[in-house]
C-alpha positions in Angstrom: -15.8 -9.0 -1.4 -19.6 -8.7 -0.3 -19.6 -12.8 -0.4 -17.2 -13.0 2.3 -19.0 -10.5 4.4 -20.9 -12.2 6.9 -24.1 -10.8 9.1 -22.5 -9.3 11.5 -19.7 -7.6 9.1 -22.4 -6.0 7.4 -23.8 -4.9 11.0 -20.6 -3.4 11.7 -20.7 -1.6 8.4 -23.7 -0.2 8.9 -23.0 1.0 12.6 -19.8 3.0 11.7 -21.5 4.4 8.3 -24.1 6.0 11.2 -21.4 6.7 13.9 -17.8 6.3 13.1 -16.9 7.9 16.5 -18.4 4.9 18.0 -16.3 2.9 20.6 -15.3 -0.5 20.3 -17.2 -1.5 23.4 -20.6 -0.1 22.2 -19.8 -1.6 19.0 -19.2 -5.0 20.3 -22.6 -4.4 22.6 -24.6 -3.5 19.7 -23.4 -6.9 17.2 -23.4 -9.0 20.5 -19.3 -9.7 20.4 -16.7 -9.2 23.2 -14.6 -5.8 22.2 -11.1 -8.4 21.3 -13.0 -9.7 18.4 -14.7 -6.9 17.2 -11.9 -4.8 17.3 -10.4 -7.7 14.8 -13.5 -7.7 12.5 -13.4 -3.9 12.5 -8.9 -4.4 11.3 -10.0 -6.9 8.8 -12.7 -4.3 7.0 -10.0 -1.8 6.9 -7.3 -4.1 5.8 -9.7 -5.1 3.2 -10.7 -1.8 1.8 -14.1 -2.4 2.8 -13.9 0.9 4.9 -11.6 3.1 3.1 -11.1 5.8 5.5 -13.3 7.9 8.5 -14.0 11.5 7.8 -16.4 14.0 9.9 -18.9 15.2 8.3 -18.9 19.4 8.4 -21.9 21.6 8.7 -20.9 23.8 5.5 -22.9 26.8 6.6 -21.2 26.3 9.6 -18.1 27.3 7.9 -19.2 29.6 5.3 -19.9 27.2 2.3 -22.9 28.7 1.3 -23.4 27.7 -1.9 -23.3 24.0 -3.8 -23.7 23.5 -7.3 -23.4 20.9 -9.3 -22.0 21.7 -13.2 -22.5 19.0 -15.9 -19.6 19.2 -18.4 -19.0 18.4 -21.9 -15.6 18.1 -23.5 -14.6 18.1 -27.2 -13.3 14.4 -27.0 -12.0 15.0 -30.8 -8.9 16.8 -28.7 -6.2 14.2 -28.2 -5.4 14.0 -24.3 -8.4 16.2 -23.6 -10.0 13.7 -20.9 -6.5 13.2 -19.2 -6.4 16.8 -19.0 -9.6 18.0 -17.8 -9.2 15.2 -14.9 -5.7 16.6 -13.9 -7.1 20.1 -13.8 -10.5 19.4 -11.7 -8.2 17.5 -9.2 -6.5 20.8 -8.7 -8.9 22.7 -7.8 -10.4 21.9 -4.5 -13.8 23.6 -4.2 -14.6 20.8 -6.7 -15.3 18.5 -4.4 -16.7 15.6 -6.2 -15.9 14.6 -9.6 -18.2 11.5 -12.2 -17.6 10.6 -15.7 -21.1 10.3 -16.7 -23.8 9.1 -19.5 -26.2 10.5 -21.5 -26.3 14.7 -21.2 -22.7 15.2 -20.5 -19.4 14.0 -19.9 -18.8 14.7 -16.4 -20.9 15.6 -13.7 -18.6 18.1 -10.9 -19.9 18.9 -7.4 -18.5 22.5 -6.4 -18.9 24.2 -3.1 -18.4 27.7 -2.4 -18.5 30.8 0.1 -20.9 32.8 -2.1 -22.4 33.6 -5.8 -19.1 35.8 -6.8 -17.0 33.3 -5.2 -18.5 30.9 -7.4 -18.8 33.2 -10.3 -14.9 33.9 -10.3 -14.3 30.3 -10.4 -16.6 29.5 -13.6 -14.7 32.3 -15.6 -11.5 32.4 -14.3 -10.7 28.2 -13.8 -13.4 26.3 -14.9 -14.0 27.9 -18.4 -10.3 28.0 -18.7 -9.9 24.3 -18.9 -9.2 23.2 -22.8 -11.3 20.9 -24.2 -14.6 21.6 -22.9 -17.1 22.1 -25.2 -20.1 23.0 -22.7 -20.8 23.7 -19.5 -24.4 23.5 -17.7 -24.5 24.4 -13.8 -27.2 23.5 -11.4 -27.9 25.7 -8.5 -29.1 23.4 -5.1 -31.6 25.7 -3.4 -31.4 23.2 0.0 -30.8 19.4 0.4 -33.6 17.1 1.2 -31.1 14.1 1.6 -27.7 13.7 2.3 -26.9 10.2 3.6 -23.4 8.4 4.2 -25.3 5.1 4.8 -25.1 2.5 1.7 -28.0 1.2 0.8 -27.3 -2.8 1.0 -29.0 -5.5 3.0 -27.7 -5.5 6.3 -29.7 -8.9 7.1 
């Protein structure tokens, strides 16, 4: 799809990834468009799939999500159905709030937020541990981010 996005597409992408709340009329100020077709350009990148959806992104100490780990995860793919099953369970369980199939170390790669240590605790013994098939389980404790952008990196030129 990225060959049939033109300069001012990709502006538009790279707007919205900054500012979603934008209006159409400082959208169309900033690419240099009246609103009519912007507002068109901005229907054909959702009607595309090239923007999938607008979400707002939440301060999680702001609402008690104090702790984020990330847990790398190995499963016992001698079990028959064990990979369809591990990726029904994680869906269920919503502090998991990002979910890979990986290389190298392990199979999967699971970011989990939390209130607190126990909270997180509780989860690795009681749901986590509890899933069949997995062989291993290594989790990685974030002490603060450095980074965390929404912006893709691709030439917006």
């Amino acid at each position: 799809m990225t060959d049939k996005l033109d300069k001012t597409d990709l502006m538009i992408l790279k707007i919205l990834q900054e500012n979603s709340k934008v209006t159409n009329l400082t959208l169309s100020r900033k690419i240099g468009l009246s609103p009519a077709p912007t507002l068109e350009r901005v229907k054909k990148l959702e009607s595309t799939n090239v923007i999938e959806s607008y979400h707002a992104h939440v301060n999680l100490h702001a609402i008690g999500l104090n702790v984020t780990t990330f847990v790398l995860v190995s499963l016992a793919l001698k079990k028959e159905n064990s990979l369809k099953e591990f990726q029904e369970k994680i869906m269920a369980i919503d502090e998991v709030t990002e979910c890979y199939i990986v290389t190298g170390e392990a199979d999967f790669l699971l970011k989990v937020v939390c209130k607190d240590i126990p909270t997180y605790e509780e989860l690795l013994f009681k749901e986590l541990s509890q899933i069949s098939g997995i062989e291993r389980m290594k989790t990685l404790m974030t002490l603060s981010s450095v980074k965390n952008t929404k912006v893709l990196p691709f030439d917006y030129e």
